[in-house]
N, C-alpha and C positions, 0 to 999 in steps of 0.2 A: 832913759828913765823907764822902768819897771812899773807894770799894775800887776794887784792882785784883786779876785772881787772874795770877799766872804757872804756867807748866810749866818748873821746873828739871831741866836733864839731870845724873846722877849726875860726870858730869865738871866740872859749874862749881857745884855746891850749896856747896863751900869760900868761892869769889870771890862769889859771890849773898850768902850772909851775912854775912861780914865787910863788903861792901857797905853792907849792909841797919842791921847793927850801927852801922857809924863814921856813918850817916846819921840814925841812930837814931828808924829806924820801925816802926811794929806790924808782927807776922808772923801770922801765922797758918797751921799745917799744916794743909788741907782733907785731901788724899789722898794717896795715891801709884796713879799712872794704870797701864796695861795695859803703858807701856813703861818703868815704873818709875823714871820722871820722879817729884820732886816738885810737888803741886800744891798751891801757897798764896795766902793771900790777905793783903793789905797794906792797913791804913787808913789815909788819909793827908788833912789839910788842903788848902786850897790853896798854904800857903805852903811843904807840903812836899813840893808837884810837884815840881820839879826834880831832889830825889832820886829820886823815883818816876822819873824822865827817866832816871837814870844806869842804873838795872835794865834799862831795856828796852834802852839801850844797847849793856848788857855783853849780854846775850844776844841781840841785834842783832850783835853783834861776834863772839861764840860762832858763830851760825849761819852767818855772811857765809865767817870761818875753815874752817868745815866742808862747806862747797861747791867751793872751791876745790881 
C-alpha cells in the first residue's frame, strides 16, 4: 500500500472530498498547517493511482487558476 499526503486550500477542501469520496479512498486528516491548509494523507493500492492522479490534478488546476 501507497500514501500520499496533500496540502488542501480552505477554498477547494469541498471539490478535494467529494473527489476523494466518488473515488472512494482512504483519507486521513494529519493537520492543519501554519496557512490553514488541510494536511492529509491517502492510502492507496496501485490499482487506485489513477484516482490519486485526479487529486493532484484538481489541485494542479487549483494552482495553475491561481497564478493567472
Amino acid at each position: 500500500m501507497r500514501t500520499r499526503q496533500f496540502e488542501i486550500p480552505q477554498e477547494l477542501i469541498a471539490d478535494f472530498f467529494t473527489t476523494a469520496e466518488q473515488e472512494d479512498l482512504e483519507i486521513e486528516l494529519i493537520e492543519v498547517n501554519e496557512d490553514d491548509e488541510l494536511v492529509v494523507e491517502i492510502r492507496y493500492d496501485n490499482e487506485e493511482r489513477d484516482s490519486v492522479m485526479n487529486l493532484v490534478e484538481l489541485l494542479d488546476d487549483y494552482y495553475g487558476e491561481e497564478e493567472d
